[in-house]
C-alpha positions in Angstrom: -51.9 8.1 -4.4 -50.1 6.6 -7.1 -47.0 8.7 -6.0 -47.0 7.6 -2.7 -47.3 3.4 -4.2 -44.5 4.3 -6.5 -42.3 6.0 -3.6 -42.8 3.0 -1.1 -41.9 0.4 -3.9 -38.9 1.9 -4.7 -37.7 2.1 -1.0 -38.8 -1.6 -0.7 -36.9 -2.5 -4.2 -34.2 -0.5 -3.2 -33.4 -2.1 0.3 -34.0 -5.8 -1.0 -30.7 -5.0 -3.4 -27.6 -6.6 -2.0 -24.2 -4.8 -3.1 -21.0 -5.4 -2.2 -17.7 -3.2 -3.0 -14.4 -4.9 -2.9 -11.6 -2.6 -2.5 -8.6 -3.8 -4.2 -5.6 -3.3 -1.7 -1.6 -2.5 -3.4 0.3 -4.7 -3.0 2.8 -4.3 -0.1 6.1 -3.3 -0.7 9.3 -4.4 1.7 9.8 -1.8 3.8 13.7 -2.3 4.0 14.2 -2.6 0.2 16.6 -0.3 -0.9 15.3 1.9 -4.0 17.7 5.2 -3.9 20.7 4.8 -6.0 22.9 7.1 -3.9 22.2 5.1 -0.8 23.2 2.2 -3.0 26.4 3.8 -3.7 26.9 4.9 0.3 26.0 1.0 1.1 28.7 0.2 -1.6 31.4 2.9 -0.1 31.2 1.3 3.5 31.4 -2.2 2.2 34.5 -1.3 0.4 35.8 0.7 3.3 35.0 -2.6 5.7 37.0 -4.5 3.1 40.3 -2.2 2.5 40.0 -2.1 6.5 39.8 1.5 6.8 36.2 1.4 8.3 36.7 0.3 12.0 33.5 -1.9 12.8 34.0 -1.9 16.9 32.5 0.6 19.1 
């Protein structure tokens, strides 16, 4: 008998506890931010080759 009193209490103490979880996002990176250092360099290339004009920019 005393098994079964100290089963129900348990389930009665153990749905009268409230928890919460909060899950802690990361943070959000820009998408178009430019980390690679060669694509850097490519990025730096063109611009130089827009400047010196030997890139033609129309289609």
């Amino acid at each position: 008998m005393n098994k079964w009193l100290f089963l129900a209490l348990l389930a009665v103490g153990g749905c009268a506890n409230d928890f919460s979880f909060t899950i802690e996002q990361p943070p959000e990176e820009d998408p178009l931010e430019v980390k690679d250092p060669m694509s850097q360099d490519n990025e730096r290339i063109i611009e130089q080759a827009r400047d010196d004009g030997r890139l033609d920019t129309g289609f």
